[in-house]
N, C-alpha and C positions, 0 to 999 in steps of 0.2 A: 519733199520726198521722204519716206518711213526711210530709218535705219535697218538695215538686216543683217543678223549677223549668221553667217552659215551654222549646219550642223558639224560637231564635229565627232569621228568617230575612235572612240579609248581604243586602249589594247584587248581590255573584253568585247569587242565587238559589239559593244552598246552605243547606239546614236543619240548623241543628247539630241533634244529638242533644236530646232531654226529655229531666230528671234527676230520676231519683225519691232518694230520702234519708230510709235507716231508720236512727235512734239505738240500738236494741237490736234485738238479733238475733229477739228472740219476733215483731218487727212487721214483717217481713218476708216480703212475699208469697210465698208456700212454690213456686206450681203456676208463677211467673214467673222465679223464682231456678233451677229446678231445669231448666224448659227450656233454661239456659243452660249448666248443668254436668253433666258426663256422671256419669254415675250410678259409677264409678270413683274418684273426683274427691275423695276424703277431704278434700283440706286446704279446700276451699269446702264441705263441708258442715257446715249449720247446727251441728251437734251439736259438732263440734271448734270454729267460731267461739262457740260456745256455753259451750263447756268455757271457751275463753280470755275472753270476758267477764264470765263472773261469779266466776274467781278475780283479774282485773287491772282490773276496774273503778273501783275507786278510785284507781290508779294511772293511769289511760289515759283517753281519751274515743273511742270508735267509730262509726262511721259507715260503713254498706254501700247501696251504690252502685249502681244499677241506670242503665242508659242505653237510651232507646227508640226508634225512628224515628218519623217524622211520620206514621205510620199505627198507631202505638200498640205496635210489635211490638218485644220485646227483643231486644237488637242487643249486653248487654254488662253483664257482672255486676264489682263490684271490692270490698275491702274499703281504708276508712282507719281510722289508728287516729294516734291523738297523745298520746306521753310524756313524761317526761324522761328525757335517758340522761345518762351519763356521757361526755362526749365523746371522754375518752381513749381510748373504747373504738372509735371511728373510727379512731384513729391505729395503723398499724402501724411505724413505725419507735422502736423503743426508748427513743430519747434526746429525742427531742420529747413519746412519753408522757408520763415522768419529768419531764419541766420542766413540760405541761401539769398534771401530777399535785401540784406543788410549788405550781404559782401557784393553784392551786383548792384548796388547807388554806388561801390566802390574800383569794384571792375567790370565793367558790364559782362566783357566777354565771359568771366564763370559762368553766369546765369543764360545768355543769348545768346544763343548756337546754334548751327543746322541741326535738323533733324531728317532722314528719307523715308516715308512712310511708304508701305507698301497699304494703299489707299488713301482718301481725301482729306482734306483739312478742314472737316467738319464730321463732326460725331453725330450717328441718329443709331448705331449699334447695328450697322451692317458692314460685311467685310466686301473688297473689292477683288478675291480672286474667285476666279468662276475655271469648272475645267468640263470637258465633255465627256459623256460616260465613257469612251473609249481609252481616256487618256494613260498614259504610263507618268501618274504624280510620281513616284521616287525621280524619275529623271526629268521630271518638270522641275519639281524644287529645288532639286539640285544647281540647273541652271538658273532659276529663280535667285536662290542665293548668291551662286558665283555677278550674276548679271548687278544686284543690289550692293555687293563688294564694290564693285567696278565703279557704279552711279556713285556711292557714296566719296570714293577717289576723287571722282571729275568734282563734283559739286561740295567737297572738302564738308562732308558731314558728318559730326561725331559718334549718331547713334541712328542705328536701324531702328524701324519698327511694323512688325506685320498686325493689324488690326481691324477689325472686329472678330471675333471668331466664336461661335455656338462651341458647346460640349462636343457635340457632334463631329465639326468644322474641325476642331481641336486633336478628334484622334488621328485624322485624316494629315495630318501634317506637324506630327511627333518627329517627322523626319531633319524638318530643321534644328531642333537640338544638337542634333551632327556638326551644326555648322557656326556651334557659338551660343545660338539664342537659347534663351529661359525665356519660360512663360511664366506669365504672371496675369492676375484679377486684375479686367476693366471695369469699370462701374456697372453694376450691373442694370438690365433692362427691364422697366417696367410693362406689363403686358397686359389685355385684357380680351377674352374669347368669347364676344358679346352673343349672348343668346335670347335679345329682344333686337326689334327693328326701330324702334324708335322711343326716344328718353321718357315721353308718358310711363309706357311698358317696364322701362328701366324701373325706373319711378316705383312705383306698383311692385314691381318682385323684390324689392328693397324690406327689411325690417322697420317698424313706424320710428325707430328712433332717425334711423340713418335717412329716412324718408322726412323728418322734422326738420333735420340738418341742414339735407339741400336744400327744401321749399324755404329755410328759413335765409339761406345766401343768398335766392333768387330775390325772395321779397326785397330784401337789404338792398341790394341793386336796382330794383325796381321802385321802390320809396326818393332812393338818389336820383332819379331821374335818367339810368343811363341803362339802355338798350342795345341788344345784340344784332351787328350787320354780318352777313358772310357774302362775300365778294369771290370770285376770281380772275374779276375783270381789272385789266394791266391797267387802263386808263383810272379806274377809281382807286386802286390800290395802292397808284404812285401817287393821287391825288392825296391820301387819308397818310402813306407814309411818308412824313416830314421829317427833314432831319431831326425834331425836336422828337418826334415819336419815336427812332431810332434809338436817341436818346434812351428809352423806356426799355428796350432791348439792353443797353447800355446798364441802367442802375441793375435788372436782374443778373446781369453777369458780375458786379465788381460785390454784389450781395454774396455770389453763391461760395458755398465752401473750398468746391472743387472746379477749377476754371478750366476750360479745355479749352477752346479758340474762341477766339474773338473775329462776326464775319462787319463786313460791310454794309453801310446800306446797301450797294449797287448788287449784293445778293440776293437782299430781297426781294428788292425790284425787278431783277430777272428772273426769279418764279416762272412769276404766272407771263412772261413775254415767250420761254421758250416750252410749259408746262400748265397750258390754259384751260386744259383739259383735266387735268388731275394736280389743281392746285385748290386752298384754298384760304381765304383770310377769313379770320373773327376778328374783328374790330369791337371794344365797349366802348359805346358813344355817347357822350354828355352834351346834348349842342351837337355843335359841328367840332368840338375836342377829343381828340383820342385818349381815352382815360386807360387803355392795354390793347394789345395785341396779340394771336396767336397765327402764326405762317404753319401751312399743313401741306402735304404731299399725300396723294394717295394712287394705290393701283387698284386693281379688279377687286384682288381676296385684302388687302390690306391698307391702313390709314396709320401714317405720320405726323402727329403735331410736332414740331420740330424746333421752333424756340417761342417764346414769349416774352413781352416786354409788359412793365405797367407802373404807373403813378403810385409810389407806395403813400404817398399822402393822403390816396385818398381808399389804398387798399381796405384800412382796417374798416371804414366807413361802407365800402359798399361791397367787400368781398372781393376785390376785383380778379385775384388767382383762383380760388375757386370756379367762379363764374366762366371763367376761361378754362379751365377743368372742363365744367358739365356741357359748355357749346362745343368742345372740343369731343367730347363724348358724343353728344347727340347728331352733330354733324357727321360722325364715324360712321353711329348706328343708322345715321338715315341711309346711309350709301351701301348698307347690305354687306359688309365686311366681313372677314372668316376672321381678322387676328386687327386691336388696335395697340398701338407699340407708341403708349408714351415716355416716350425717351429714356436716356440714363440717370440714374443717379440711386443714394442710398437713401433719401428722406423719405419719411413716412408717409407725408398727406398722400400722394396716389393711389399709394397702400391703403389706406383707412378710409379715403374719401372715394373711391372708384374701383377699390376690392382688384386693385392690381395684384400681379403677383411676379417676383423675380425670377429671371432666368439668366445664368452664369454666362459672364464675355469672359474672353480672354484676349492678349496680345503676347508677341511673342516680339523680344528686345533683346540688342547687343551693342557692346559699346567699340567705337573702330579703332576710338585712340585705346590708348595702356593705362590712361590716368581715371581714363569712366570705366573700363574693363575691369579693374582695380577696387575702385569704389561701387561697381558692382557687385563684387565677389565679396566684399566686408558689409555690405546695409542692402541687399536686395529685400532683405524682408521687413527691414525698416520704411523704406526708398516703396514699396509694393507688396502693401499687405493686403489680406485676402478680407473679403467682401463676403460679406455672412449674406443670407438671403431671405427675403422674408417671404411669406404664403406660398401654396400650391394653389395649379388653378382645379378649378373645383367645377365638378364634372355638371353638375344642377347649376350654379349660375353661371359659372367661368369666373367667377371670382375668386378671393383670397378665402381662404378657410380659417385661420385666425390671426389674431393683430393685436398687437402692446399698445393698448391705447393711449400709456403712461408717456409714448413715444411719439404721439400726433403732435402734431405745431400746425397754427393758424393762419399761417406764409411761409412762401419759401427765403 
């Protein structure tokens, strides 16, 4: 049964919002959820929030959020979720990782802590509150806030965090500042606003240098003997991911600079069981050997490549990141896409090799004890420094308009 908490109404004769509260996704009013989110809308549908609670359930406690007006009508959908992360993984500056990192083989608990995210426990740079044109946001966030107070209490968590949030997204909820939070630069997202239907095309409006480049990764790959599959069939995809290939997800995260969550197999695998329709795998196959992988999501207007794994043994030899770049490209542009959105982060290569171009996240964070509250008020901009941005998209290709090529690297 939802939790609900009534409206209640101040001395100013303002009703805050009614709050409804589902524990699992199954008990979630389907025909009230869905008037809120456009039918576009992947990362709020049940099915992906679905995907991610029954592979991170034991890890996480979830909570999705419905807010009403005083005549019953939805005004406002959200998802929470509350883990443990690793705190280092907050920290961008190198030298306070490393010390965080030192004192937590000594006390765990500094470094491993709750966290309540207002949104999921995996990053692709979308936010999880959605409101309807009608809605009264100052008295949504309001209760937003007080309600995220209250969760962070019950579930003894030290720091808020509302996240992913556009420029846009951003000015629209300046109001929580009221309530404690600073905002601060997420990684920001790489973008591309493909203006061919398929990577021949690509190909071809390319420069002959940049055109050299890729045919020359392809070859490389192709010389190694190892070919591109794309699947979104559950049976072959559970087939092709072995734990061992998992694995390859695994070296790419303990590689990356900046670590954000660490998912499960049983994530991937639940893809394409609840998302058959708008999923999809690249596999690079040597043999019957998985030499990388890419897991993708897509809607109608938009395509998500979402993590990759791969053999770096045998990267330098066949290209293998790359190559999972341009099938990840080409599979996008096959599907007639208006926006493809690969992922976060600040490295180059998408940039130079796929004429990505940045577009600013933010999150908005507060700390509940006095001891993070504290250490936020003396190193926030240590602790959460800003994210410079590279290319504008560019109205003739939809790519980057220029690039520090002094700045490309050959793997991530």
């Amino acid at each position: 049964m939802p939790t609900v908490i009534p409206a209640k109404e101040r001395m100013t004769r303002t009703v805050q919002p009614r709050i409804t509260i589902w524990e699992t996704v199954d008990d979630i009013d389907m025909d009230t959820w869905e008037s809120i989110r456009d039918e576009d809308d992947l990362f709020m549908d049940v099915r992906l929030l679905r995907v991610v609670e029954l592979s991170m359930s034991t890890q996480a406690r979830f909570r999705y959020v419905l807010f009403s007006d005083e005549n019953g009508n939805a005004t406002a959908i959200t998802c929470l979720c509350t883990y443990i992360v690793d705190g280092t993984l907050l920290v961008n500056e190198s030298w306070l990782r490393n010390l965080l990192g030192f004192l937590g083989r000594i006390v765990p608990a500094v470094v491993y802590y709750k966290v309540l995210f207002c949104g999921m426990p995996f990053s692709a740079g979308q936010s999880h509150l959605r409101f309807a044109d009608h809605a009264d946001r100052p008295a949504i966030l309001q209760s937003l806030c007080q309600l995220m107070d209250d969760v962070a209490k019950t579930d003894r968590a030290r720091i808020i965090v509302l996240k992913e949030f556009t420029d846009s997204e951003v000015t629209q909820l300046s109001a929580v500042e009221q309530h404690g939070y600073r905002r601060a630069d997420s990684l920001p997202l790489n973008l591309v606003h493909p203006q061919q239907s398929d990577f021949e095309s690509y190909l071809a409006a390319q420069k002959s240098d940049k055109r050299w480049d890729i045919r020359r990764s392809l070859k490389r790959m192709q010389k190694a003997g190892v070919h591109v599959q794309n699947t979104s069939d559950p049976v072959e995809i559970e087939r092709h991911f072995t734990p061992e290939v998992h694995d390859l997800y695994r070296a790419v995260f303990e590689k990356a600079e900046t670590k954000l969550e660490f998912l499960p197999r049983e994530f991937f695998l639940e893809i394409p069981r609840q998302l058959p329709q708008n999923c999809n795998f690249t596999f690079l196959l040597e043999g019957d050997n998985v030499r990388g992988f890419c897991a993708t999501v897509f809607s109608r207007d938009s395509y998500y490549p979402l993590f990759v794994g791969m053999d770096y043994e045998r990267n330098s030899q066949c290209h293998l990141y790359f190559n999972l770049l341009y099938a990840a490209l080409a599979d996008g542009l096959s599907r007639d896409v208006k926006t493809i959105s690969m992922s976060q982060g600040t490295d180059s290569v998408k940039h130079s090799k796929l004429g990505c171009y940045h577009t600013r996240l933010s999150f908005f964070i507060k700390g509940v004890r006095l001891p993070i509250r504290l250490a936020f008020r003396l190193m926030f901009d240590k602790l959460f420094p800003e994210h410079p941005l590279m290319g504008q998209p560019d109205s003739e290709t939809g790519g980057e308009q220029t690039i520090d090529a002094a700045k490309a690297v050959d793997h991530p």
